[in-house]
N, C-alpha and C positions, 0 to 999 in steps of 0.2 A: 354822728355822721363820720367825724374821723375814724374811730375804731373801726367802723361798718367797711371804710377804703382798706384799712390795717387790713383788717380779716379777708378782705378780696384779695389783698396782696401778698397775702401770706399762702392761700389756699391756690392764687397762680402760678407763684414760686414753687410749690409741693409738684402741681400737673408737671410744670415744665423740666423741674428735675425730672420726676416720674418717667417724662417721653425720653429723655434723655441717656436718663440710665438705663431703661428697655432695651432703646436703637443701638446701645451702646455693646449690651448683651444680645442679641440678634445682632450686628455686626459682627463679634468675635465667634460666636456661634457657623454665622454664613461664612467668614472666613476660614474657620477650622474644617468646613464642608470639602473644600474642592484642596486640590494638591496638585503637585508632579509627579509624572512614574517614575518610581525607583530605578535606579538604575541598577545595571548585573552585579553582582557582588563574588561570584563563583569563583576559586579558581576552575582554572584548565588545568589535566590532566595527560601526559604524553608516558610514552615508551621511550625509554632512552635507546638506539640501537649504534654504539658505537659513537659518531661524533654527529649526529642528526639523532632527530625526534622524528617518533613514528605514532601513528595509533594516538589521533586526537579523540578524549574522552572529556566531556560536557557532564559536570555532577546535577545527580537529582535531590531533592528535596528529601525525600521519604522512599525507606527500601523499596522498592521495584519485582514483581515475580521476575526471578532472572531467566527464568528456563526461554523469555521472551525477549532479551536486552541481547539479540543476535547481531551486535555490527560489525566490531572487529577483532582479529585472530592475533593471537602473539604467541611466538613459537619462544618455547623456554630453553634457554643455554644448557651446555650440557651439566652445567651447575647448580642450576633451577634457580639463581641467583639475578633477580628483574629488579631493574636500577630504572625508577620512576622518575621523570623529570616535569615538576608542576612549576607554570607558570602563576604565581598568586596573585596577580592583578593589584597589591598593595596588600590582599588579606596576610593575617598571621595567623599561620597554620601551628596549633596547637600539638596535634598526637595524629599520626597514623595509624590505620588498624587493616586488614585484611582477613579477607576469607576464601576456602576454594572449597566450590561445591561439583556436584557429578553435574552434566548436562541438562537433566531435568527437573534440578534444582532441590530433588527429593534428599537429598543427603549430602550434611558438612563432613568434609575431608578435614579440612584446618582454619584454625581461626586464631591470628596470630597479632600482637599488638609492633609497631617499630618505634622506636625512641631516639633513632640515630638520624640525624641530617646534615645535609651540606649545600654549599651554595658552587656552583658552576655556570656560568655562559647567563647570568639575569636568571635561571630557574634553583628552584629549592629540590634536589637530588637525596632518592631516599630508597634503598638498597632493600627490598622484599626477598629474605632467605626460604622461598616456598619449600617444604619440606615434600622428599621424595617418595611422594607416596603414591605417585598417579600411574594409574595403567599406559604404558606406552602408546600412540595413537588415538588413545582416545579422549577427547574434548572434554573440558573443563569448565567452569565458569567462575573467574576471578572478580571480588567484588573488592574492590577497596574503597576505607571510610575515613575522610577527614572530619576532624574536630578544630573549628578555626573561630576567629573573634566576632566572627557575622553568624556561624550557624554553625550547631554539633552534628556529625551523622549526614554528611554529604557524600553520596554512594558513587560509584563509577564504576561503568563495569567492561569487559573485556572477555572474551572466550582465549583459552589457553589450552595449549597441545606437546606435548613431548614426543618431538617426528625424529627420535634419534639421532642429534646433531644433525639432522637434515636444515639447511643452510639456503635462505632466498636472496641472500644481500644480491648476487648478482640480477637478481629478478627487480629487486625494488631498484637498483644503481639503473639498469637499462631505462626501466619507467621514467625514470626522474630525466635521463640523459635524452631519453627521448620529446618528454613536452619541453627540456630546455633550446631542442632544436628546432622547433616552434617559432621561436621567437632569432633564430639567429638565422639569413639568411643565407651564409656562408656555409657554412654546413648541410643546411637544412635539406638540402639533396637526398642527402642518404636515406630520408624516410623512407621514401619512393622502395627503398629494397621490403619494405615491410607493407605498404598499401598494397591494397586489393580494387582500386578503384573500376567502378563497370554499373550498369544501368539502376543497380541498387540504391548508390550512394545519391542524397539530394545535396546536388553543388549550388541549391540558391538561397541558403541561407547560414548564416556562421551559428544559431542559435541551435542547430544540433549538427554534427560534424562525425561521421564513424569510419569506418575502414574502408569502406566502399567510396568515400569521398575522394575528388580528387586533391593534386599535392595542394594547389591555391588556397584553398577552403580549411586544410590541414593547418598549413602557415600563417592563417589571420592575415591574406594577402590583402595591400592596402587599405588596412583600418589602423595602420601605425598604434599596433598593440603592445602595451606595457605592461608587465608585472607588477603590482604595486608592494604584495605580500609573498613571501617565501612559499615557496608548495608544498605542501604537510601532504604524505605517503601514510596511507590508512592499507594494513595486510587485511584483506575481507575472507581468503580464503585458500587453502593451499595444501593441495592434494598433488596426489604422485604423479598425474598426469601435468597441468599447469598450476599455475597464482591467480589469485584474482585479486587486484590492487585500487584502490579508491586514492586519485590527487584532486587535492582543493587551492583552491589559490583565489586572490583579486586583483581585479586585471581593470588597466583602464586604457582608453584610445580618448586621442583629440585631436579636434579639426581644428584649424588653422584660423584663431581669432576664436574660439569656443572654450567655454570651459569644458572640464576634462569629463568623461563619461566612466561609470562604473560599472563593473558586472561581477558577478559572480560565478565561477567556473569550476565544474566537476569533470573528471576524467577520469572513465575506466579501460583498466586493460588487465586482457588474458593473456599471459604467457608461459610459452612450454619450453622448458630448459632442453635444446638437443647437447649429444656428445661435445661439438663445437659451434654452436651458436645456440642463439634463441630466438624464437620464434613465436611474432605476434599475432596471437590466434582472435583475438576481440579488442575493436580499440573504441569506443564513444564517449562526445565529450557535448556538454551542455556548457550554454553561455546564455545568461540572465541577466541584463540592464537594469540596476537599482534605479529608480524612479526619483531624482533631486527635483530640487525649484533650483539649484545652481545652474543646473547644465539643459533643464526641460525644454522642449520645442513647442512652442505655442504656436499653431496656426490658424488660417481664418476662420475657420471654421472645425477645428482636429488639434489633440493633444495627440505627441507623440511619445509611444510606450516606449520604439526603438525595439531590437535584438532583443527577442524571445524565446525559450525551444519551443514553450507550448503556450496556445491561450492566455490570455488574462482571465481571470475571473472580473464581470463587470454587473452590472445595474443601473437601471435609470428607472427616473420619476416617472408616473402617468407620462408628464404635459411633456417627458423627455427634455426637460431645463437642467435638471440635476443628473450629474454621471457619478457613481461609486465604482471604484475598481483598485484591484490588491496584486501591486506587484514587491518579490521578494518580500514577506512577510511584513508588507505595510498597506495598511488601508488608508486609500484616497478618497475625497469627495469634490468634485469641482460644478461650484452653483454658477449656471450660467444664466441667472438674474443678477448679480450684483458682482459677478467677477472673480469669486472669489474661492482660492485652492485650500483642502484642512487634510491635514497628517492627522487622521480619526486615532486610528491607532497603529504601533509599533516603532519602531526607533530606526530612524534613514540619517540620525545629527552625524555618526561616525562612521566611516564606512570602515576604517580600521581595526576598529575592536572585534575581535573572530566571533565574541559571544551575542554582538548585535547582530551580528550578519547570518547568526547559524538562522535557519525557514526550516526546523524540524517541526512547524506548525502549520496549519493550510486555515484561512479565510472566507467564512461562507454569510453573503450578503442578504439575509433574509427579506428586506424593504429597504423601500427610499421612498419617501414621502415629499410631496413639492416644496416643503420648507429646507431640504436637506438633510431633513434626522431621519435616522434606520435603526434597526436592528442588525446585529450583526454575532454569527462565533465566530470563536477560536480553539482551535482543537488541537491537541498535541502538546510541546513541551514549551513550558511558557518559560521565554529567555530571562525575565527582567521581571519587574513589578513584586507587585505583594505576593505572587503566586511563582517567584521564582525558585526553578529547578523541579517543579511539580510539573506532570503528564495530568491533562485533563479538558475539561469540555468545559469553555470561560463563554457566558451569553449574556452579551454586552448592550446598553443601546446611547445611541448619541442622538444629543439634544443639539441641534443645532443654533437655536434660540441661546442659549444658555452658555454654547461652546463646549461641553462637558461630557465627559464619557462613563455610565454608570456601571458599573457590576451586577447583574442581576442575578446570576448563579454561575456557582461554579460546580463540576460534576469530578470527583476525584478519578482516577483510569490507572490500574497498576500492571498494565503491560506492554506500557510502551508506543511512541508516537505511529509509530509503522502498524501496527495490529489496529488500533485509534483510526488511521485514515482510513484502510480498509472498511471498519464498521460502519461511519461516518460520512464515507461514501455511497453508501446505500440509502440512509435515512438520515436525515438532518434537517425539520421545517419547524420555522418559528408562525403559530397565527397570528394576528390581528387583535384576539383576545388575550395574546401572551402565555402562549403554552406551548410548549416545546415538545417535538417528535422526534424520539431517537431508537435510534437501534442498537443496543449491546448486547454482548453476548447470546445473539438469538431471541434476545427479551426486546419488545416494544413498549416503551416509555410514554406516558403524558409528561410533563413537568409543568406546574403553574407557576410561573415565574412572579406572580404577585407575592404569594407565601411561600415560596418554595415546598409543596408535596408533592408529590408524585402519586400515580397510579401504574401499576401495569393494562395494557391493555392485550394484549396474549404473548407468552414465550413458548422457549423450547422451539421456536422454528427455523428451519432446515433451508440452506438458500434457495431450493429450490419450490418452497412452500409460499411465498410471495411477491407481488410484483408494485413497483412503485413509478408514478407516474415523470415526466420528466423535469417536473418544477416542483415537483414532490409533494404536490396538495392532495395526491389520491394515492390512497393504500388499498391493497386486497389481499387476501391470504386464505389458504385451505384451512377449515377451521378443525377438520381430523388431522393436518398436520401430516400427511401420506400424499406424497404430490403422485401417486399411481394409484390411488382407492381413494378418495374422499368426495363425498355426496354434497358438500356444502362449501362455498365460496364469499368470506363477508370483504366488504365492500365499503368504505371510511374518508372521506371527503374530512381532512384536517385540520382547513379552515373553519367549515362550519361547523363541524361535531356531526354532518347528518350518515346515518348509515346504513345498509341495507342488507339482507344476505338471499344471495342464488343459490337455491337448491336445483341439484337435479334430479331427474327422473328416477323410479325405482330402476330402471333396465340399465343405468348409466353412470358414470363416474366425471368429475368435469376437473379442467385445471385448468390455471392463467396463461395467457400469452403473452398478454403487452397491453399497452396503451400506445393511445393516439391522442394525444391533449389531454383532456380529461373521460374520454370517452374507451371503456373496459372491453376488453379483445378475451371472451373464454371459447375452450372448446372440450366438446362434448364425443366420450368416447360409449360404446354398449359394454359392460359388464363383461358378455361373453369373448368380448372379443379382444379385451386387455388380457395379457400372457406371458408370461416368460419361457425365452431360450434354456437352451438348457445348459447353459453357465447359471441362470439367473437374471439375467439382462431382461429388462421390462420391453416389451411392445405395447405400445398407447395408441391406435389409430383413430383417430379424431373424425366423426362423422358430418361433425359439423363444429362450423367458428360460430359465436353469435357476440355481437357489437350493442353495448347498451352505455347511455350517457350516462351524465354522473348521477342521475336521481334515479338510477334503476331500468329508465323506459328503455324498452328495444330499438333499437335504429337502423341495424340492417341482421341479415347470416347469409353467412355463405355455405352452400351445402349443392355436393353435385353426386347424383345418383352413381354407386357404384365405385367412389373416388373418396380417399383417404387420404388424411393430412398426415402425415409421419413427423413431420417436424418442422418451424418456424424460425423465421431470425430476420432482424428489423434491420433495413439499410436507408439510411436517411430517412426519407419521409413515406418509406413502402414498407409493410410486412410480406416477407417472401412465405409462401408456404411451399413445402414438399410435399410431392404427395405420389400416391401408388394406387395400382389397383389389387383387387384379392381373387384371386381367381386359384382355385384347387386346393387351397391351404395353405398358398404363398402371394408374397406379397412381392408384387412387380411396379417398380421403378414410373412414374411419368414426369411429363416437363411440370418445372414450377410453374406455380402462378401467382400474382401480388395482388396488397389490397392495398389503395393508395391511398395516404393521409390528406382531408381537408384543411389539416391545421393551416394556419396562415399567418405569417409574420408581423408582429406589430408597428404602424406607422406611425413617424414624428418622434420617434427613440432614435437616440444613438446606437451606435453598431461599431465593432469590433472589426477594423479591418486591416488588410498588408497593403503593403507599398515598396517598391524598390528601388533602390537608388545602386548609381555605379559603386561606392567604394561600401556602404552596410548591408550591402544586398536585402533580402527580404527584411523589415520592419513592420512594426504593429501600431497602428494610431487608433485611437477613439475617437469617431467622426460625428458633430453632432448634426442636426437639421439643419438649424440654424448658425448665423456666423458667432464667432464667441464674443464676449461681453468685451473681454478683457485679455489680450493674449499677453499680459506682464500682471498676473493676478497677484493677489496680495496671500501671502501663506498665513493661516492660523493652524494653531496649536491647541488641541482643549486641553483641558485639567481635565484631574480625574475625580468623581466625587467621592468622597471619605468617608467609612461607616463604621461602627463601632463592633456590630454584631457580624460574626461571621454569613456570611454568605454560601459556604460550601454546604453539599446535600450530598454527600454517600449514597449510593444504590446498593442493593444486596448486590454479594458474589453471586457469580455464577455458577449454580450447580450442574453437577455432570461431567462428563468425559471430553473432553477438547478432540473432536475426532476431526480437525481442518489439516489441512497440506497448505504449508506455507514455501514456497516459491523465492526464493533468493537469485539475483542476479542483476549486472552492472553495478552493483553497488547498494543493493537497498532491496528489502524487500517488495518486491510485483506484483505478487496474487498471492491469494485466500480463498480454501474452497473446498468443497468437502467428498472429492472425485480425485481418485490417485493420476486416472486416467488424463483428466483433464490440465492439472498439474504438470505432469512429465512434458504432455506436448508444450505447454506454458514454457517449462526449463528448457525445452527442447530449443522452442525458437531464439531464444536470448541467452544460450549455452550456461543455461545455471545449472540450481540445485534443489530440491526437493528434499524437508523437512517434517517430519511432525510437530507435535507439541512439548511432545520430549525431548529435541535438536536432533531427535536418530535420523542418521540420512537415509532418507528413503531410494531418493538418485539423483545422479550426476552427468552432466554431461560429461562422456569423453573419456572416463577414469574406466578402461578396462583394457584387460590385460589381450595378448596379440592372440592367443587361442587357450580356450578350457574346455575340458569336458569331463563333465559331472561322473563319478561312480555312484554303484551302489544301486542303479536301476536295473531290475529284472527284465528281458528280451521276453517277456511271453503274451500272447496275442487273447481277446478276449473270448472269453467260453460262450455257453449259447443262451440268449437271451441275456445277456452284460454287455454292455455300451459299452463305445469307446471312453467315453465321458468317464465312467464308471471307474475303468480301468487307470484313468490318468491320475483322476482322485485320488485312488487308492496308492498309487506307487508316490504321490509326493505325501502323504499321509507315513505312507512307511518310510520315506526317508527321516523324517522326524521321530521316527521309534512310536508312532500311532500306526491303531490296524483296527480300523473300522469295516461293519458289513455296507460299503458306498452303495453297490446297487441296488441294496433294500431301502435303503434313504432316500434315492432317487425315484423308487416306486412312489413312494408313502408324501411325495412332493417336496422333496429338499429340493434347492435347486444345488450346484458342485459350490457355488463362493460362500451361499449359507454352511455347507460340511465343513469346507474348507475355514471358516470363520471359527465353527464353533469346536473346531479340534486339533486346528495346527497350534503351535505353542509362537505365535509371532502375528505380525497383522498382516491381515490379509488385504491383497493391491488389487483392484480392478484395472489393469490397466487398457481396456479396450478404446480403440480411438487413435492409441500411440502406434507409431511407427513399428517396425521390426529391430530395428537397430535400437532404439531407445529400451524395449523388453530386453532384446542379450546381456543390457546391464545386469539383469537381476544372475543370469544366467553367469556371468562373471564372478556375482558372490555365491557360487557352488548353489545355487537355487534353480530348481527346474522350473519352465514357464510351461504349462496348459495353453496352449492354443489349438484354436478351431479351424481344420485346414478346410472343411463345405460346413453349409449348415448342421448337421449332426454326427460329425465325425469330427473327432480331436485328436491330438497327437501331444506330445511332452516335449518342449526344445530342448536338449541334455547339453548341448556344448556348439561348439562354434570352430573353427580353424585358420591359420594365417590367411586361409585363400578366401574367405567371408560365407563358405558355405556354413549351413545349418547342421546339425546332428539332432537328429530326431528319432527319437520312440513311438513307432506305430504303433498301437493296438490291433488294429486288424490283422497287418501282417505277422505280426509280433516278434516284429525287427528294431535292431537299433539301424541308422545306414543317414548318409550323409544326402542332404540337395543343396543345388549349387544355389548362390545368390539370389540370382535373376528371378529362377524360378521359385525358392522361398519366399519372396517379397512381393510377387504376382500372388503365390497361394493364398498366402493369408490376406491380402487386403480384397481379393475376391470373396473374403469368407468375412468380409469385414473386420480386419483386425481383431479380433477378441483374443485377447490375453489375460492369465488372470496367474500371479504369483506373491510371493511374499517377502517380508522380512523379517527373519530371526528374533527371537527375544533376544535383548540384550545380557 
């Protein structure tokens, strides 16, 4: 019997080791799971320009296509001799290296190692002897590479120009002296000589403030605003006409008995250097409240966002208990069941450190579930963590049970956060089953986020080939991919997988319109009756709309005998349509008409609204139904969980030609789009600039000279049975040293931009849509513009005069001869603007 207890107690002792030593390995196990985010490790990278830094540059991870790393300009001494000043944050910078490539990245110039350093002012100073090899005026692309104790091959990059000792200091000194007066009220008077203030300008809120504002609003009047960081001067852009200057700074205001409030503050301005002064031609400035639990407002029923320029991104639960919402590159979640606020993701501990504060990333909140856990991306340049200095697409999701924030793919992106929102902006939905809808490079993505593969679901598509709903759960797209001829329209519900395709009739061609909730807006045009001008220019007149829900069935059409839709555009909750009638072969003008959305807002959610108060004028709060749980909530923090195996998924490149217009202006890339036309009026409005893929500038606001006029065009009038068209062709044809038979092309159904496509040695601009003045640019770089002064008759612009008249090349007449302003600008926009020129091979 003893032995029999022995043997029990022996074989108890084994178990209870056994549980022992398990719990003990799953204890270290589950603690090796979860972590903290890394913090930034980078240095920063400046432009030394004298006794200031200029041209703040943020290092990536892994080279970058540069022909797309468009932020900022630095103009090279007349030495070629660029004295770098890096702040290293604590790193030790090993070796520098450099390289300078042509603009479209297609060919190294030089590539050069530097071995020499110094220490100056807290930064490491390191002397880049670029070697003189670069064409005068024309843009560069500077990439320099550290090798330091955290990471080898940290890249930064920089566009570079040699303007012939042409010189901005007094450009960037005004800028700088200018937001200094801002804050000094003594002085601050003198803006006034440079505001434009008048019904443009909105004086009711400091979260965007431009030229048109008046002085109060200018001044940060009574919010006792402070500087907290120096203002860092970024050169964006600087042509013969003006500069265009990017300042950053942090800035904080407090109220009396409050802790202090932060924001983040961008300021852009245009200036034109006169003989004796200078002259501010564009002034806007954004101010952004970082979101603390130090300084937050908790009300009875509303959290206060504070000073915004735009929107919050937000979300809420079904039961509207839970709110998600992302200000300055930090997601929030406040459970108002138990009270309690969590910093899901991004870094709000420091507001000081520049690399926490950079939002070169945008936030998109896929769900919120009543327990508090979502889905969420992150897109663009990730500051910190395991993926820091990398551009790419991070798809996160937080457990809220747990506290913990998990990685579930990461999508690498090598061109850049700016090109990223753009794409990112269009398509971006997580389902329910965990698969991910994106959009790159014209390619539509599944992603299954359990195993990370992928499918494609169709590429190659053209912006105007698809249309996506506004919560992004419905896609449709032309499936020939021709948004002017395609018979078939599929139809993809994201959530569910379910999906359907509208054919249309053999007599017909159909293309999207829009959505209304989930419910699909197409219309339906006859074969015969689709055409093109004789530029080219597509006519699409739509016979009929038809309205079908998400499962295909019919719900309403609109169709009225004799009455054509020409064209659509959504205003709140209306689709406006245009429309005309056809009577003789032409199409005549009538009033719009709208079709009005049933959608209808969801109740018992929170809501995104303003508020104003005397000294922060407009403010943004999240207002819930109900009153809050807890208005001194308790902050959590998750960890993040840990994984051994990579997480990233590479997507194939994208093949083909980059044929997009990118849009530069205030500060940052605006628009993307694959319409020159559209583009220019885009630069037009916000006095930018127009680029391709290759950085060639296509156009500029403003850069033209006081009068040109082109040589080399022949005065003779067209023979018989030759268009004007014909005519016009062929003379900007021959200025390029081509001599095609144009009017047998035009027979045999070319349209003039297809000739012109397939035989000027340059790309060819549609510019129809744009102004008259916005075309004379082309006309400035010795390039003739094609316009249509009536429906079938064209003329050639050749030049321009101090007095703003036109010089034009008739064909008919077969005159060259001038028209005044007025009536140049009546012509053509009677004839519909159609413009159509080009630009130069490089």
């Amino acid at each position: 019997m003893k032995k029999f207890f022995m043997r029990i107690g022996v074989l108890a002792a084994v178990f209870i080791a056994g549980i022992v030593g398990f719990s003990h390995v799953m204890n270290i196990e589950n603690t090796d799971r979860t972590g903290t985010v890394a913090q930034p490790t980078f240095p920063v990278v400046y432009i030394r320009d004298g006794d200031q830094v200029i041209n703040e540059m943020f290092g990536y991870a892994d080279e970058m296509q540069a022909n797309y790393m468009r932020d900022t300009l630095t103009l090279l001494p007349s030495d070629y001799c660029l004295t770098l000043a890096i702040d290293t944050f604590g790193a030790e910078v090993e070796k520098v290296s450099y390289e300078v490539r042509s603009s479209d990245a297609l060919r190294l110039v030089e590539r050069t190692d530097v071995t020499y350093f110094t220490e100056k002012e807290g930064y490491l100073n390191v002397e880049l002897p670029i070697k003189k090899l670069l064409e005068k005026e024309e843009e560069y692309i500077l990439r320099i590479i550290l090798d330091t104790d955290v990471k080898d091959g940290i890249s930064y990059y920089t566009r570079i120009v040699d303007r012939e000792d042409y010189d901005c200091s007094r450009e960037l000194a005004f800028c700088l002296e200018f937001s200094d007066m801002t804050f000094d009220s003594e002085n601050a008077s003198e803006l006034s000589t440079y505001l434009e203030p008048n019904s443009q300008g909105d004086n009711s809120s400091f979260g965007h403030v431009d030229i048109h504002s008046n002085y109060r609003m200018v001044t940060y009047y009574g919010l006792n605003a402070q500087r907290v960081s120096n203002p860092v001067l970024s050169l964006m852009e600087a042509r013969s006409s003006s500069v265009s200057v990017r300042l950053t700074y942090l800035l904080s205001t407090q109220e009396e008995g409050k802790d202090p409030c932060y924001y983040n503050v961008v300021e852009y301005y245009r200036v034109r250097a006169g003989s004796d002064r200078l002259y501010l031609l564009d002034y806007d400035r954004t101010m952004n409240q970082i979101f603390l639990q130090s300084s937050a407002e908790y009300g009875k029923d509303s959290i206060c966002l504070g000073i915004l320029s735009e929107e919050a991104e937000y979300m809420t639960s079904e039961d509207g208990r839970i709110a998600a919402f992302v200000q300055e590159g930090v997601l929030w979640c406040y459970n108002n069941t138990n009270g309690q606020i969590t910093r899901v993701f991004g870094a709000a501990d420091d507001v000081t450190d520049v690399r926490k504060r950079r939002c070169d990333y945008d936030i998109s909140i896929a769900d919120v579930d009543e327990t508090g856990s979502m889905d969420f991306l992150v897109y663009g340049y990730m500051n910190q963590g395991r993926h820091e200095g990398s551009v790419g697409i991070l798809v996160c999701r937080y457990d809220a049970s747990a506290n913990t924030v998990e990685e579930r793919v990461f999508l690498p992106y090598e061109k850049g956060y700016a090109q990223l929102r753009e794409e990112m902006g269009q398509l971006a939905y997580v389902s329910r089953s965990q698969e991910l809808y994106c959009i790159l490079d014209g390619t539509v993505y599944c992603i299954r986020l359990a195993d990370r593969t992928y499918e494609m679901i169709v590429d190659n598509l053209s912006e105007d080939c698809y249309i996506i709903s506004e919560d992004g759960q419905m896609f449709a797209w032309l499936t020939e991919k021709d948004y002017d001829a395609s018979d078939n329209l599929a139809v993809m519900n994201l959530e569910t997988g379910f999906s359907y395709v509208i054919s249309a009739q053999d007599t017909e061609y159909i293309r999207p319109v829009g959505f209304m909730g989930h419910d699909l807006i197409y219309g339906a045009a006859d074969r015969e009756m689709v055409s093109r001008d004789r530029t080219g220019a597509v006519i699409f007149p739509m016979k009929k709309l038809q309205i079908v829900d998400e499962s295909g069935e019919d719900v309403r059409e609109y169709r009225q005998e004799g009455v054509y839709i020409t064209g659509t555009r959504m205003e709140a909750q209306m689709l406006v349509l245009e429309r005309a009638s056809y009577l003789e072969g032409t199409f005549r003008e009538l009033t719009e008409d709208r079709i009005i959305s049933n959608t209808k807002d969801k109740e018992g959610q929170a809501v995104l609204q303003t508020f104003v108060t005397d000294g922060k004028k407009t403010q943004y709060r999240l207002k819930f139904s109900s009153e809050l749980k807890d208005t001194e909530p308790q902050l959590r923090t998750p960890k993040e969980v840990l994984f051994e195996v990579s997480r990233d998924l590479s997507l194939p490149e994208a093949s083909g030609e980059d044929r997009n217009f990118y849009v530069y202006g205030k500060g940052r890339l605006e628009y993307v789009c694959q319409k020159a036309g559209d583009a220019i009026e885009r630069a037009d409005e916000i006095q930018g600039v127009v680029v391709n893929a290759g950085q060639q500038y296509i156009w500029e606001k403003g850069n033209r000279a006081d009068k040109v006029e082109i040589t080399g065009i022949t005065a003779i009038a067209a023979s018989e049975g030759e268009s004007s068209i014909a005519v016009c062709v062929e003379q900007m044809l021959a200025g390029a040293g081509v001599y095609e038979d144009v009017n047998r092309l035009l027979q045999d159904g070319w349209s003039a931009m297809e000739i012109l496509e397939e035989y000027l040695p340059g790309q060819v601009v549609d510019l129809s849509g744009c102004s008259l003045d916005a075309a004379l640019y082309f006309v400035n770089r010795k390039v003739p513009v094609l316009a249509m002064k009536s429906e079938n008759t064209a003329v050639l612009i050749a030049g321009y005069d101090e007095f703003g008249n036109t010089i034009l090349f008739d064909p008919v007449t077969g005159t060259i001869g001038k028209c005044g302003p007025n009536d140049s600008k009546t012509m053509f926009e009677q004839a519909g603007n159609v413009f159509i020129s080009y630009v130069p091979r490089q």
